[in-house]
Structures are given as C-alpha cells and as structure tokens.
C-alpha positions in Angstrom: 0.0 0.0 0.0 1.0 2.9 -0.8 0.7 6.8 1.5 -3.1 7.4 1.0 -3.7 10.8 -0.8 -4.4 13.9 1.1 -7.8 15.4 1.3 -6.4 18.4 -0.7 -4.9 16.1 -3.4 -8.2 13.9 -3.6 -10.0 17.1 -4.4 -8.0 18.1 -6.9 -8.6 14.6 -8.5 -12.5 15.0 -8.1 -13.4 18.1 -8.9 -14.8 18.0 -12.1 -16.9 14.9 -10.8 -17.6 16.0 -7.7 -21.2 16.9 -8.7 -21.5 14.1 -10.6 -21.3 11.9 -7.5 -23.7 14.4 -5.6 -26.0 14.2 -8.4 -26.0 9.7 -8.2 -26.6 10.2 -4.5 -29.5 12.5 -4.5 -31.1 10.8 -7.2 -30.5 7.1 -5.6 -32.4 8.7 -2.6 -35.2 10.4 -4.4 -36.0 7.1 -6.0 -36.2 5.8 -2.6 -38.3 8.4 -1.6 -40.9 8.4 -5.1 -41.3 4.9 -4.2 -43.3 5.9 -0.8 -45.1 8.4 -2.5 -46.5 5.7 -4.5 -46.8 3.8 -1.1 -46.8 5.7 1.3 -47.2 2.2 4.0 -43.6 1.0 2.6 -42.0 3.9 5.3 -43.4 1.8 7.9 -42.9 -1.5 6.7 -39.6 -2.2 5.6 -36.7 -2.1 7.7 -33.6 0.3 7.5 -31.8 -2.3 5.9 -34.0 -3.1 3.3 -34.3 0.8 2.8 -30.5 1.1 2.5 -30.7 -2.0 0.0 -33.3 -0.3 -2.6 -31.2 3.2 -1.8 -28.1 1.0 -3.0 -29.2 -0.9 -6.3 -31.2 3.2 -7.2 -27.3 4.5 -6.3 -25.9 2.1 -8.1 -28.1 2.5 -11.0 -27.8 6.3 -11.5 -23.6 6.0 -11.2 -23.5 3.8 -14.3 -25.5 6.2 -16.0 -23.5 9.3 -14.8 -20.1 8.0 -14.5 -20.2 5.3 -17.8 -17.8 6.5 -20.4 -17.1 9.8 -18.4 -12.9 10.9 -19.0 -10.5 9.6 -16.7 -13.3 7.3 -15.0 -13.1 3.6 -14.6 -16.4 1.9 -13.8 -16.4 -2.0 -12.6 -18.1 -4.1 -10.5 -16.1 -6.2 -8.1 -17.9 -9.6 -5.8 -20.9 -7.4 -6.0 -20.5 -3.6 -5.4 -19.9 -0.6 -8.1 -16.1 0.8 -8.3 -15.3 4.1 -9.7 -11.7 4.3 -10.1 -10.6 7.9 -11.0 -7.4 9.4 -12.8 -5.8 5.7 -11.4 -5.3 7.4 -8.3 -8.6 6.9 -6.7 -11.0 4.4 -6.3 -14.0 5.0 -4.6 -17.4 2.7 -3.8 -20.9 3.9 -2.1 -22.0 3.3 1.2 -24.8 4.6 3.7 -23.2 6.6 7.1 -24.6 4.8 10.3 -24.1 7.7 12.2 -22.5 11.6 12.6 -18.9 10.1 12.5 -19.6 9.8 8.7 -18.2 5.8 9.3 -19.7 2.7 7.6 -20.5 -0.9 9.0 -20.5 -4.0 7.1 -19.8 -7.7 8.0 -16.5 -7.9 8.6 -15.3 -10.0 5.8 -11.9 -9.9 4.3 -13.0 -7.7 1.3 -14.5 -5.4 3.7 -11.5 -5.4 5.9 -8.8 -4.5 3.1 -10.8 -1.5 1.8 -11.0 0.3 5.2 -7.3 -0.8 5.6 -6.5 0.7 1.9 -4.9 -2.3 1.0 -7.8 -4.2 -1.7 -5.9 -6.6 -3.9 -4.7 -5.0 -7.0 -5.5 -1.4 -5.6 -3.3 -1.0 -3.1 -1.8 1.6 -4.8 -4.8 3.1 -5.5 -6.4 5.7 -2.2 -9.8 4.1 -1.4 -13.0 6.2 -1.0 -16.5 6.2 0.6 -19.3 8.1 -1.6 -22.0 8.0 1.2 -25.1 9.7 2.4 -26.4 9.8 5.8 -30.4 10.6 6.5 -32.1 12.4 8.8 -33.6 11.3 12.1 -37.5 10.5 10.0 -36.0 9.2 6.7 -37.8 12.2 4.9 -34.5 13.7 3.8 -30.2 13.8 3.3 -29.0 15.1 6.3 -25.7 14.8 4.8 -23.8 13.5 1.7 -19.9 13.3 1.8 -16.8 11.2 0.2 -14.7 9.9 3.6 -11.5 8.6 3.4 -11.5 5.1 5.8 -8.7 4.4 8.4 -9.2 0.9 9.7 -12.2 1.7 12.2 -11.7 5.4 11.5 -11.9 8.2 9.1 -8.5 9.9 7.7 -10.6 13.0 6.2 -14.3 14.0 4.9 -15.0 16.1 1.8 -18.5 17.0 2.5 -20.8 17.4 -0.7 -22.9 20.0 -1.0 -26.8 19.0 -1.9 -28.4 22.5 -2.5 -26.5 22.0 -6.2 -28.4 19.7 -7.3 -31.7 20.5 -5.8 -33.4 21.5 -9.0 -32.1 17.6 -10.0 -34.2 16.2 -7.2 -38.0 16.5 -5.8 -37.8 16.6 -2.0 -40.7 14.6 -0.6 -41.2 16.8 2.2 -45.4 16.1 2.1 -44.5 12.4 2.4 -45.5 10.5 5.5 -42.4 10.3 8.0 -40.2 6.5 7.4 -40.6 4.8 10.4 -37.1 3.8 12.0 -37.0 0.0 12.7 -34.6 -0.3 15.4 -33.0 -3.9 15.5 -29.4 -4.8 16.8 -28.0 -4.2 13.3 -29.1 -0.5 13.0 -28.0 0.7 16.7 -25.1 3.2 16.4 -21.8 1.6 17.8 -22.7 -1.9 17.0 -21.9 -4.1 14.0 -23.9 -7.4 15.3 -26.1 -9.5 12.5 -28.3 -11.8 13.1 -27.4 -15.3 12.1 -27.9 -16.4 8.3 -29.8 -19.1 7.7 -26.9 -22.1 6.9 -28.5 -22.6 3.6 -27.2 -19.1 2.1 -24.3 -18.8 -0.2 -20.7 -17.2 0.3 -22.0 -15.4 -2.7 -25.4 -14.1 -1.6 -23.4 -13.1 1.8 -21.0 -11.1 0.5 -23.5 -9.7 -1.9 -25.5 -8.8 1.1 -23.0 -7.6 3.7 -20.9 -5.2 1.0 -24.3 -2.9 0.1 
C-alpha cells in the first residue's frame, strides 16, 4: 500500500466529478423516496436495511449512468458492489453513514477489511474512498452527503458534498409520511452485530449482502 492521498490532493482529482457523485446520491435517494409516495405504507414496513438496499441498487443504478464512459473514469463491478476508479489514483465505492462520525458498517469480511485498511488486492496503490449519504432522524430527507476517506475503524478526512447544487435535479418529498425507524441490533449506532444467516445461504449471496 502505498501513502493514502491527502484530502487536498483527492479534491483536486475529483473536482470535475464532484457533482456528478452528488447528483448519483441525491437521485438514488429520491427514487427511494418516489417509491413511498407511491406507497406511502412502505416507510413503515420495511426495515432500514432493506431501505439502505433499494437506496443502493437506485445509487448504483444512476452511477452507471452518470459515471459510464465519463474521462478519466473507470467503472467496474467487483464480488458485488460498483467501483469508480478515477485518474488511477482513486478508487471510490458507495456506502450509507450509520451515524455523525460519517463511518460505515459491514460484516467484517476480508473484502471489507482490506478496503478500510487501503490495502484491496490490486489497488493497493490506489487511495480508497466512501461516496455515502447519511439521512435524517425520519427518513424524509439527506442530512448529509460526503466522500470519507476510511482508516481501519476510523476516518483519515471527509469532503462534505454540497446537496443544495443539485436541488433543482431532485423532488424533495417533504409532504410524504415520515419513514418509520426500525430499530434492530444491526441498526443501533456503535454496534456491528447480525443476526445469524440461515446455513442454507451462499458465500456469494453473503458477501452480496454484507458489501451494500
């Protein structure tokens, strides 16, 4: 591995793209959000999780369509999740914030291990990103949206995003029912605990799973 980038250096690197990543968060989310205008009882039923699952696959969607072909971008898909590899200095994925520290949570597998540790096989010479959003407290809104920089169990440095840019890009739901917060052991800040897969599941369906 080599010396991660520093936050000055990685914004020189993004800036042209850096509203291009705003705009795939923001509109991952407000697909989210037009789905529970359509029904407004999904807020309550489904869980955070499976929130942060649809808000992945829209994310995910709206980055191929943003970031496909774009100079000096690399799109691939690796065991699952979307990489954007930029100028061959950076390679960044996208992730949901569990919390104001702007860090992520994910089974521990090895994968997940060797991107917060900067050292992803092949890439290690590359400095490896977080694209992520955080909501607010009712799951109406972004609280936040920002590109972190992952230290093992920390964060080196945050480049906050700024949403009011692409504003006119994206219908805020504000006369949408509240999203009910589902709190399970998964979802409580500070923790990383799963509940037990069932023993029929795949390595592949649980790595799918863990790296959304």
């Amino acid at each position: 591995m080599t010396q991660t980038l520093s936050k000055e250096a990685a914004e020189g690197v993004l800036e042209k793209h850096s509203l291009g990543l705003t705009k795939v968060i923001a509109a991952g989310w407000s697909r989210w959000r037009e789905l529970v205008k359509q029904d407004p009882g999904l807020g309550s039923i489904l869980s955070n999780r499976s929130r942060a699952s649809i808000v992945s696959d829209c994310i995910r969607h709206e980055a191929l369509v943003v970031f496909d072909g774009a100079e000096d971008v690399t799109v691939s898909e690796d065991r699952g999740f979307l990489l954007l590899t930029f100028n061959e200095k950076i390679i960044l994925r996208f992730k949901k914030f569990r919390g104001a520290t702007l860090r992520t949570s994910s089974v521990p597998t090895q994968q997940a291990l060797e991107y917060a540790a900067q050292t992803l096989p092949g890439m290690e010479s590359l400095t490896h990103l977080v694209a992520g959003y955080l909501p607010d407290e009712v799951g109406i809104d972004l609280k936040k949206a920002a590109i972190t920089c992952p230290e093992g169990n920390g964060v080196n440095w945050i480049i906050e995003l700024d949403l009011t840019k692409v504003v006119g890009d994206v219908t805020e739901q504000r006369d949408l029912a509240a999203v009910a917060h589902v709190e399970t052991d998964e979802t409580k800040i500070g923790t990383i605990v799963r509940p037990r897969r069932p023993e029929h599941e795949t390595d592949t369906e649980k790595q799918a799973s863990s790296e959304r």
